[in-house]
N, C-alpha and C positions, 0 to 999 in steps of 0.2 A: 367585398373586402377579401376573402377569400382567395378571388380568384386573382387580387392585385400581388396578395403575399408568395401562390405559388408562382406568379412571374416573378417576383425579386426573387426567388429561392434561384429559381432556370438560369437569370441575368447572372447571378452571382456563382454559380456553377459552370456556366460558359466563361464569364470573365476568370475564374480563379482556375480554372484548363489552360485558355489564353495566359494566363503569367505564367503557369511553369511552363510550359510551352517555350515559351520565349525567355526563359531565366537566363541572365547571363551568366557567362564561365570566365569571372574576372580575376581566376589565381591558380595556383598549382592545386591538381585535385580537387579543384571547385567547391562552393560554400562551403567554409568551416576549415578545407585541406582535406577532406576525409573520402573524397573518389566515389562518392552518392549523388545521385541525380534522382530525380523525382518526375523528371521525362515520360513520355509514354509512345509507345508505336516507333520506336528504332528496331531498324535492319538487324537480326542476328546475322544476318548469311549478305555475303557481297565477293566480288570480284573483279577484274578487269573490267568486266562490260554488265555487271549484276547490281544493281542501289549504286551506282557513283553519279552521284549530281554534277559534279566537275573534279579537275584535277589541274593543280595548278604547279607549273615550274620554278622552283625555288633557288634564287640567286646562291644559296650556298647550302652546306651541311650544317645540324644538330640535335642536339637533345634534349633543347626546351621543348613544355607544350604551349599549344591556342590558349589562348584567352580569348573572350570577346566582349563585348558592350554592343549592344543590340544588333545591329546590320554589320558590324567591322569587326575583323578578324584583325589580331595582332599575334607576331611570331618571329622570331628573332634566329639569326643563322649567322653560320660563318664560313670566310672564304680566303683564298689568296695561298695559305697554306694548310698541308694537311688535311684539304677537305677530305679526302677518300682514299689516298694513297697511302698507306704508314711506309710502302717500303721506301718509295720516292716524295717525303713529304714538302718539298721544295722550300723558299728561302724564308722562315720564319717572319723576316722580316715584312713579308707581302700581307703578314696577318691583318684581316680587319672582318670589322663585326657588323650586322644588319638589322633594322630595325625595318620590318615589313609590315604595312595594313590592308586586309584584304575586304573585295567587298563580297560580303556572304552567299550572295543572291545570283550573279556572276561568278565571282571566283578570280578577280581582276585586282589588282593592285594598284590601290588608292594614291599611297604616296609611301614614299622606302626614303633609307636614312643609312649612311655609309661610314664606320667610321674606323680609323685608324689604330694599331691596339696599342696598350703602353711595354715597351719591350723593357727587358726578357720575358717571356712568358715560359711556362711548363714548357717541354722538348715531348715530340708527338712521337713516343716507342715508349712500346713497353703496355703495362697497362695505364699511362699515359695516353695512350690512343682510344683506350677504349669509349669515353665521350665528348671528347674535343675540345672547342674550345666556346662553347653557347649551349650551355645545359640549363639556365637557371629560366626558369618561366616566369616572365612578366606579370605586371600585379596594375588594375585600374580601383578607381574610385568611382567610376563612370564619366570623371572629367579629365582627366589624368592617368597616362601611362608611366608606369615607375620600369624601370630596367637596371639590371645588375650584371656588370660585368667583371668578375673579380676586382683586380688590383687597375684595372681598365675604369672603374668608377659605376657610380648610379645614377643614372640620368631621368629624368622626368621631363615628360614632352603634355603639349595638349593635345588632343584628341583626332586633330588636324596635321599633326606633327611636326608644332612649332617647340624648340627646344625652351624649356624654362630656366632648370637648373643643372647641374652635373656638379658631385663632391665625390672626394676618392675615402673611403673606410680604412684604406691599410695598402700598402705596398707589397707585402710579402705574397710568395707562391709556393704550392706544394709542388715539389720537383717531380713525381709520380702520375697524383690522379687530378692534378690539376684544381678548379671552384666550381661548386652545383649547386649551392642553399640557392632556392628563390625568396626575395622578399616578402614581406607581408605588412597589410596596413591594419591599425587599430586607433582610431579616432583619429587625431590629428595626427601622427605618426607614421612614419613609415618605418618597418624595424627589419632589419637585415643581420643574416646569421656571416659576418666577416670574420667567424674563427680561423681559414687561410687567409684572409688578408692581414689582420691582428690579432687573432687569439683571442674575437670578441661578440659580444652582441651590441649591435649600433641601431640608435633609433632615431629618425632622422623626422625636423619640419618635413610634412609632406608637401606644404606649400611654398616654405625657401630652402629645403636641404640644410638647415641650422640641424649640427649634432644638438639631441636634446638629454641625452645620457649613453652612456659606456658601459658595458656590462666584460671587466674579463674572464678570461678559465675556459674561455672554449677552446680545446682542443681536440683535431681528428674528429672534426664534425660536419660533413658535408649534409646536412638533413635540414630542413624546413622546421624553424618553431613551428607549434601549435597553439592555438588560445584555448582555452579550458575552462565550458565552467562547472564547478566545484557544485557538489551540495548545497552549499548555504548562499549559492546564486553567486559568487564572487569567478572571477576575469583571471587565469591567472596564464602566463605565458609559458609553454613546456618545452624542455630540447633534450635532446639525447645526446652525454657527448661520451666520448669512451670513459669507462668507470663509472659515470653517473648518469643519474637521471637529474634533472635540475628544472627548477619553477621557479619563476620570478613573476613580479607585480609587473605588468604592461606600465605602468603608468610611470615608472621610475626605476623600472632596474634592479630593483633591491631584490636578492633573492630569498626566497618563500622559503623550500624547501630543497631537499635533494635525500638520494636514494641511489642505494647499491646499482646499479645498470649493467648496461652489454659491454664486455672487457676485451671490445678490441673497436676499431675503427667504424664509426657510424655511417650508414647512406641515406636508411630508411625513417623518414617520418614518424612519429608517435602518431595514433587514432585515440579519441577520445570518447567514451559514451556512460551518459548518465554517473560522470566524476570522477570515474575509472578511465584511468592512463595506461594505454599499452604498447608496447615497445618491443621492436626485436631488431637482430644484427647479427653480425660475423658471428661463428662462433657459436653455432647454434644452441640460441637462448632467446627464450623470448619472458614476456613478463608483463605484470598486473599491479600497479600501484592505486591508491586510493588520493586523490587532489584533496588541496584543504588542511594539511600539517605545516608544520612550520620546525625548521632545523633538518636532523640527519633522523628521517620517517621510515628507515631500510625495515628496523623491527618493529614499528608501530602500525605502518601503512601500506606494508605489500601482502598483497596479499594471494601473489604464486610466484614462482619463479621457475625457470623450466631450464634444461641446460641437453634438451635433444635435437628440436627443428630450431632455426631463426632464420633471417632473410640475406644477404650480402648488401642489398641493391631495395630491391623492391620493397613498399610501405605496403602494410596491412589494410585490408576493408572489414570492418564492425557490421554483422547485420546478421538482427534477429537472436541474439547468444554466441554466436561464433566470429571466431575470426579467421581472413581468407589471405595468401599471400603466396608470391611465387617466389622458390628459393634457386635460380638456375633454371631447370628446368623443370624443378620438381614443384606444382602444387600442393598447399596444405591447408587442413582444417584443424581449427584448433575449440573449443570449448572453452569460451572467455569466461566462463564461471569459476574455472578449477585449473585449465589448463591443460585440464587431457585432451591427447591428440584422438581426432574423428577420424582422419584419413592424411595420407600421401600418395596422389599418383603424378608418374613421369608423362609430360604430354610429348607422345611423339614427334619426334624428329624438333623437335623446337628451337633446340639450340637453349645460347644465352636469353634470358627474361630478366633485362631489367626494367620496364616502365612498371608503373605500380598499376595496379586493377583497378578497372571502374564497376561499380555498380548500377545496372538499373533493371527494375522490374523484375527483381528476383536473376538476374542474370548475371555474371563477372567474364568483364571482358578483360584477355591477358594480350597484350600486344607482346611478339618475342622481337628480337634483335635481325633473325634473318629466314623465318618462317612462319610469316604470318600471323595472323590473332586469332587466340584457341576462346572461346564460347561456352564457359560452363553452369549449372543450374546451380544457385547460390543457396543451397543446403545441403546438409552436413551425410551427404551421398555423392559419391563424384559421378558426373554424369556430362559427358561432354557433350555438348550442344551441335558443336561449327566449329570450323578451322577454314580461315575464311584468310585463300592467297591474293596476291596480285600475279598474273602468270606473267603479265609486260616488265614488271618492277622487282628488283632484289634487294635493292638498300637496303642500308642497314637502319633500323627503328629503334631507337631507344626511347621516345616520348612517351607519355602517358596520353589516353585519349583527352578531348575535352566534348562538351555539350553543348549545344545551343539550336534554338529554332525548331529541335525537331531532329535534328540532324548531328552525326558523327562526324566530329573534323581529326583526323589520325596523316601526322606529319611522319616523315623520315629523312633522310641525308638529301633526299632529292628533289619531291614533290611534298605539299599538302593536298590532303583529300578531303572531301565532302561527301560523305556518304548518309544516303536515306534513303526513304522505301521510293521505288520509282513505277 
């Protein structure tokens, strides 16, 4: 009997390696939105010819990330206009948008989806240019790919990439920075942050595209809801938009709460851990709400507010008491208990940093814009790991990494990658 129990113990030890192993990376910053993996034995260090399992050529530019569902890579680009040139961006009108599936194993491209955009779109100058026009990272259910392209619509295909539905949330565009919220699903829902297309949060059937509620007041909010749960185990859906922090019930819209917030234009994601909401943006401010109130919670429920580092761009990683984030170029630590700052260092030569940081294994990986990705030790001592080029590749990278199989999939204007230990 004994000797039956320490085999199930081994079976169940190898099988539960095997699942996260193979966790899928079905949304922006993977499980939950918050840029943790639970992965084990990725590559710190890579290069042209160092851990790349394949490298595949990507019909156009952007700055959505992978997603995947077990062997299939999905990744969305765009072409026709503006892919690379701002100074020659050629005839707006050529715009159209791509719906790509990859096969993991190869690196080959299952089946692609082409589609025409809805004109006018945003004008590509300025910092208008800076992420084009396919920022929002794709969302599955594991039967179901959902896609958001602004005022271009949400489409949802199966898995095979037979189309099902397509609804449009809103018409309107921002003349500047263009759309980046990527969608999210929560039970039968699909819920999409279309504050530039209407001024709203829209929560759609995820199985007929039927709007199921409207939420307005989003304004100057390019960020990802987050789902949140609360102390007393309750669901609540979080967004940052300028001036507030704001909560609503997933299930209808109705809003929860709201809270003083970052007072100028949002990019970055809220993280959430153990009920505690935290937030930063332009404007350097960052900040600590408590989930679980209900009305204006600014003097009941915060519980720091800070008005020295915050992000432009990049979303925070929570881990272990601290919080990790890149502000440009500058990395920071911050002490999610209080709010005191741990550290800021400049990673050299980096340039622009906007994808948000992944963690895994105690390590945060910073993807920059046009010098590769800096590798640092994820405690509250700065300690760079790796700065890990491609010497053949210069694109420009705005994505966030994603995870799956074992293996780093890290996209750019040009190519996706596959990188793991070889």
């Amino acid at each position: 009997m004994q000797r039956y129990h320490r085999f199930a113990w081994v079976l169940l030890l190898l099988l539960g390696g095997n699942l996260a192993l193979r966790a899928d990376w079905r949304q922006f910053r993977g499980p939950g939105g918050l840029g943790v993996s639970s992965a084990t034995g990725l590559p710190t260090e890579w290069s042209s010819t160092k851990n790349i399992i394949w490298k595949l050529k990507l019909p156009g530019a952007g700055g959505s990330s992978p997603v995947t569902v077990g062997d299939r890579i999905f990744v969305t680009c765009y072409s026709g206009y503006a892919a690379l040139d701002q100074k020659d961006p050629g005839n707006m009108e050529d715009l159209k948008r791509h719906v790509l599936c990859v096969d993991q194993k190869r690196g080959t491209i299952l089946w692609s989806k082409e589609f025409a955009a809805l004109m006018p779109e945003h004008k590509y100058k300025g910092e208008g240019s800076y992420h084009g026009y396919s920022s929002s990272t794709p969302t599955s259910d594991g039967e179901r790919l959902y896609v958001f392209f602004g005022k271009s619509g949400v489409y949802c295909f199966d898995l095979d990439g037979k189309q099902l539905w397509h609804v449009s949330v809103g018409s309107k565009i921002h003349g500047s920075w263009g759309s980046a919220a990527s969608p999210l699903l929560y039970k039968n829902l699909l819920i999409v942050n279309a504050g530039i297309e209407s001024g709203a949060l829209v929560a759609l059937d995820k199985m007929t595209g039927k709007e199921v509620w409207r939420t307005p007041g989003i304004n100057s909010a390019w960020d990802t809801p987050v789902l949140v749960k609360t102390s007393a185990n309750e669901t609540e859906l979080v967004v940052s938009i300028q001036g507030r922090l704001r909560s609503f019930d997933p299930d209808t819209g109705k809003e929860l709460w709201n809270a003083d917030g970052i007072h100028r234009y949002i990019c970055p994601s809220v993280v959430a851990h153990d009920g505690v909401v935290y937030a930063t943006g332009g404007g350097h401010t960052t900040l600590a709400i408590k989930a679980g109130g209900r009305g204006d919670v600014t003097k009941t429920h915060t519980l720091w507010y800070d008005k020295k580092k915050g992000s432009n761009v990049s979303s925070p990683v929570y881990h272990e008491g601290y919080l990790y984030w890149a502000d440009n170029n500058l990395v920071c630590c911050q002490e999610a208990a209080t709010g005191k700052y741990v550290f800021s260092e400049r990673f050299k030569n980096s340039g622009m940093i906007w994808a948000s940081p992944l963690l895994v294994e105690a390590k945060l990986y910073f993807p920059s814009q046009r010098n590769g990705t800096y590798v640092i030790a994820a405690r509250p001592k700065f300690e760079l790991l790796a700065h890990n080029r491609f010497e053949d590749d210069s694109s420009r990278g705005n994505a966030s990494l994603a995870v799956n199989n074992g293996q780093l999939l890290l996209r750019n204007d040009q190519y996706l990658y596959c990188i793991g230990k070889r």
